[in-house]
N, C-alpha and C positions, 0 to 999 in steps of 0.2 A: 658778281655779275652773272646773271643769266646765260649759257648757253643755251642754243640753240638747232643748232646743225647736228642731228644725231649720229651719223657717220665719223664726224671727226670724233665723237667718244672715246664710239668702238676704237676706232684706229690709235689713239692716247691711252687705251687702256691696255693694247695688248703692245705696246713699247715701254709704256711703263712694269709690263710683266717681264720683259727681258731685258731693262736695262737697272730694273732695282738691285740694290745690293743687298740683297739678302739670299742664305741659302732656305731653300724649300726642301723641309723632309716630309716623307709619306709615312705615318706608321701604321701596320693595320694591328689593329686589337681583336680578336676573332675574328668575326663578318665585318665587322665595323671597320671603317679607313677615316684615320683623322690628318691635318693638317697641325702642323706646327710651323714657326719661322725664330731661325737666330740671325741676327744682327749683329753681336760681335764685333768687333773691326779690330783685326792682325795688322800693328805696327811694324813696317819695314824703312830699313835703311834707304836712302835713294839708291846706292848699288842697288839693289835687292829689287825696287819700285822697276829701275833704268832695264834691270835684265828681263825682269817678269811681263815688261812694257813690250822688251823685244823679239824675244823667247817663247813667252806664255801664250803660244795660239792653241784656246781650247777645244776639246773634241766636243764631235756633234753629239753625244753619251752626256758630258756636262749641261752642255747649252738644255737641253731635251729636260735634266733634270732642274733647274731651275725656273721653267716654264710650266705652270697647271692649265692644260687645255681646259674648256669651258666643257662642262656635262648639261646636254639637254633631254630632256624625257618631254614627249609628243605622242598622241594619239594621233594615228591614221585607220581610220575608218574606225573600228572598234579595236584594234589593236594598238597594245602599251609598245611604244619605243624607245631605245635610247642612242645619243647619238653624243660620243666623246672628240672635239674637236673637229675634224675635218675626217674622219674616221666613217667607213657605211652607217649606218644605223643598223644596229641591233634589236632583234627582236625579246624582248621583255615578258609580254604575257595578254594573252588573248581577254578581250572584258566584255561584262555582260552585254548586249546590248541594248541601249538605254534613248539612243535619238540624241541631236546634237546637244551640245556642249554651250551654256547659258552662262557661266561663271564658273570660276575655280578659287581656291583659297588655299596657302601650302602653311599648314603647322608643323613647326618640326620638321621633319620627313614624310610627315603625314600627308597627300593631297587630297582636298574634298573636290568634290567636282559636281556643280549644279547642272542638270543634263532635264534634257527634254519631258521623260518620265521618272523622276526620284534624284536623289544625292546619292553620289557614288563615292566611297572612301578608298586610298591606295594609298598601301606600305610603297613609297619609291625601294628602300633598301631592302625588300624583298622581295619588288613585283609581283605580291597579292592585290585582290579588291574586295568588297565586299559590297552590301547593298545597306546606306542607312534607312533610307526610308525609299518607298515607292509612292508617286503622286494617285491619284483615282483618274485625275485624268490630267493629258499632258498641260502644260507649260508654253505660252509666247515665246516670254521672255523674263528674265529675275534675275536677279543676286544672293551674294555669299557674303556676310559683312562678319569677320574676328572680332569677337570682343576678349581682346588680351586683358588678362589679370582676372578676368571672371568667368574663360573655360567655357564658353559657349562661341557658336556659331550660329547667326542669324539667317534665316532664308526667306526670301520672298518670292513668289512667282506670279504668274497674272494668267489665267487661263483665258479663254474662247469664250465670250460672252459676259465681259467686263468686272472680273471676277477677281480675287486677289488673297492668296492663301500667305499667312506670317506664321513662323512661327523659328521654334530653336532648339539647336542639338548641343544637350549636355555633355562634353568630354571627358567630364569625370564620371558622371554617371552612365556615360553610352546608352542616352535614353534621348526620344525627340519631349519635348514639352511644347503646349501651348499652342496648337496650331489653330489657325485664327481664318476664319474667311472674311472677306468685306466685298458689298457688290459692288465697288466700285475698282477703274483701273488706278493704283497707286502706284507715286512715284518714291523711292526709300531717299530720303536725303542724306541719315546718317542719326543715330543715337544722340540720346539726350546724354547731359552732361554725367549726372548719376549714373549711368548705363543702364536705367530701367526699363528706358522707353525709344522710340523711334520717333522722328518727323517723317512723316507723309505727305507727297502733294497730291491732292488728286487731278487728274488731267482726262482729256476728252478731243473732242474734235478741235473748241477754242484752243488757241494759245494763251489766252488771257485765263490768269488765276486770280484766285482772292483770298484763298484760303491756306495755310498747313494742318497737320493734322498731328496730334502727339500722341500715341500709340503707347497702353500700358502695357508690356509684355508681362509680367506677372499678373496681372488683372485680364486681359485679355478683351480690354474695350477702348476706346477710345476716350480719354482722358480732358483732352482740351481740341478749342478749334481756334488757333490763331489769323487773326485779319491781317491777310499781306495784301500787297500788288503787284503785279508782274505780266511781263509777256517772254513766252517759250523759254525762261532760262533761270535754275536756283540752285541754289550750292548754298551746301552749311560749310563752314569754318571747321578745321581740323580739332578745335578745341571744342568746339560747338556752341560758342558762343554765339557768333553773328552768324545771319541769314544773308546774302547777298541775291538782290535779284533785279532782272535788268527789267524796264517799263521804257516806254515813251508819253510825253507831252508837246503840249503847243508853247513856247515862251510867248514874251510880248508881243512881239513884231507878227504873232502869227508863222513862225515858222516851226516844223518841227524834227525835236532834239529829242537825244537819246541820253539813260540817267540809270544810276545805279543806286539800289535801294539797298539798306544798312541794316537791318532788325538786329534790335536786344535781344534776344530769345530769353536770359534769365528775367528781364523784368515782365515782371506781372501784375497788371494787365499790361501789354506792349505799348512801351512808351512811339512815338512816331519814328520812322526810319530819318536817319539824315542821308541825304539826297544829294548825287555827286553827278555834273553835267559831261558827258563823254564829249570829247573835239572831235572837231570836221562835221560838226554839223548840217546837211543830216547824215548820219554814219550809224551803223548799227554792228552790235556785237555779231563777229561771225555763227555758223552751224557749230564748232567745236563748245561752244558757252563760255561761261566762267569756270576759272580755275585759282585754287585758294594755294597758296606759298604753305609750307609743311606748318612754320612760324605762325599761320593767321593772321598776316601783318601786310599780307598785298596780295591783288587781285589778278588778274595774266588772262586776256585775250586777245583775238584778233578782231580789227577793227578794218569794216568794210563799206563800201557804199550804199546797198541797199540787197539785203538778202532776199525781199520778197520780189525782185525783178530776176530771171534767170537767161542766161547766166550773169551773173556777178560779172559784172567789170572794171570796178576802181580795189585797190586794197592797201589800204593806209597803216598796215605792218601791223607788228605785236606786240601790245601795249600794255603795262601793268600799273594799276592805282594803290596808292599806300590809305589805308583803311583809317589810318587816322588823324591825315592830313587831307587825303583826298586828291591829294597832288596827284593828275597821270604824266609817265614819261613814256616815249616811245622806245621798246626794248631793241627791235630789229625792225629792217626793213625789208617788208615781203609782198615782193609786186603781184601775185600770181595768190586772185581773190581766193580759190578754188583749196590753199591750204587750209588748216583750220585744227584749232591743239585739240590735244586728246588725253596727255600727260605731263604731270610734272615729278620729276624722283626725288624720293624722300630727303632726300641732304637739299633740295630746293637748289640742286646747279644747273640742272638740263630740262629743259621741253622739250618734250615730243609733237613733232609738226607731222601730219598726216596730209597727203596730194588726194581729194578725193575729185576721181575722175571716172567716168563711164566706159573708156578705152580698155 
């Protein structure tokens, strides 16, 4: 089941860090500090269980070392920090300065960091950086997408004047390839299944689409143009199979409902979406969008009265549709229209609910 409430996580996670039975050792190997865990379990007698039960108050030296405070690294202003537990924040190492911060991506120890003028690389375990590339001119706004098993990092950026720079950094070779402009503003949905290529949406003043774009990243042109429909909201599938995107129509009666479209993406040419009717009619998918379960197997938004009325004031909770049934259930119920998801974590148990307010 779904959580939801992201504070009770946190709060179960660091209970579970002090009441698991395990010992935690720190080894460090040179610079390097690794983690190990034994499990073990020492058979005692009940005496033995009875006195250690009554006896056995441990010191705050044990408790300390069975517990791994959480290590955060942060930029403030242009400055690398780190902050161990509840601990000040330490200074790290001063970085170029580059304009704010667009996306990040962490390989390894490795962090890249998508930044206003160029991609910034940093050794976390040895608070270096370096510069991969420098833009010609800055950046909106972009992303960072890993292509794990195939050693590349994908970036995208959208400049000033409807412009849109693709292209990818080799990590084996520590070389950029393929940087691609397109005049248009592009939306990245997420790589083709091969990992050759990208879906693109293009987007504009309209909310309404019609189009995707498949982007050949070795070729360096645009490959195909797939006929969709939608209005403000798409998400590809974790697998990248299906296209998920929300539209509106009239039904019979003349009233109008809200609908979630389906696309094959491997059939070619696109066979029709199959078409699933959202309840509470009329209700439309929150600001957050659609969001795809790690699995590809159901869909996770919030559903609200009418977004294009402001403020929002009915909210009909956070709803998830199984993709191949179609069935929606209502996950939780969230009175307070103005939340709206933004995350789901890879194991598929928690969303992240976001309050977005003006206060």
């Amino acid at each position: 089941m779904v959580k939801q409430i992201f504070s009770l996580w946190f709060c179960l996670c660091v209970l579970l860090s002090a009441c698991m039975p395990q010992e935690v050792v720190r080894e460090t190997i040179g610079s390097e500090e690794k983690l190990s865990t034994s499990t073990a379990t020492e058979e005692k007698t009940p005496a033995e269980l009875a006195t250690s039960t009554l006896t056995g108050t441990p010191s705050a030296s044990n408790i300390a070392a069975k517990i791994i405070s959480p290590v955060f690294v942060f930029l403030k202003g242009d400055v690398l920090m780190e902050q161990v537990g509840s601990n000040a924040p330490e200074h790290l190492n001063d970085l170029p300065e580059l304009g704010p911060i667009k996306d990040a991506v962490l390989v390894g120890e490795t962090l890249y960091l998508l930044r206003e003028q160029g991609i910034q690389r940093i050794l976390l375990s040895e608070g270096t950086s370096d510069l991969v590339l420098r833009f010609d001119m800055p950046i909106l706004w972009g992303g960072l997408i890993y292509a794990a098993g195939y050693s590349r990092i994908i970036y995208y950026g959208t400049e000033s004047g409807q412009n849109t720079l693709i292209g990818y950094f080799d990590l084996d070779e520590d070389i950029v390839h393929s940087e691609l402009s397109f005049p248009k503003n592009l939306h990245i949905l997420g790589m083709t299944r091969d990992r050759r290529g990208l879906y693109c949406l293009p987007f504009g003043q309209d909310p309404e689409f019609n189009e995707v774009l498949v982007i050949d990243l070795e070729q360096g042109e645009i490959s195909r143009e797939l006929p969709v429909q939608g209005t403000s909201f798409a998400t590809l599938a974790p697998d990248a199979r299906l296209l998920a995107t929300f539209a509106q129509r009239t039904d019979t009666t003349g009233q109008l409902e809200s609908v979630v479209h389906l696309y094959d993406l491997p059939s070619l040419p696109l066979t029709p979406p199959r078409v699933f009717t959202l309840p509470n009619a009329p209700s439309y998918v929150g600001f957050g969008g659609l969001h795809w379960s790690p699995d590809s197997q159901r869909l996770y938004f919030m559903l609200v009265e009418n977004i294009y009325e402001a403020p929002a004031t009915t909210s009909y909770g956070l709803w998830s549709l199984a993709v191949e049934s179609g069935a929606t259930d209502q996950v939780a119920q969230v009175s307070d229209p103005i939340f709206h998801t933004i995350s789901i974590s890879p194991d598929g148990e928690w969303i992240v609910l976001m309050h977005d307010t003006n206060d």
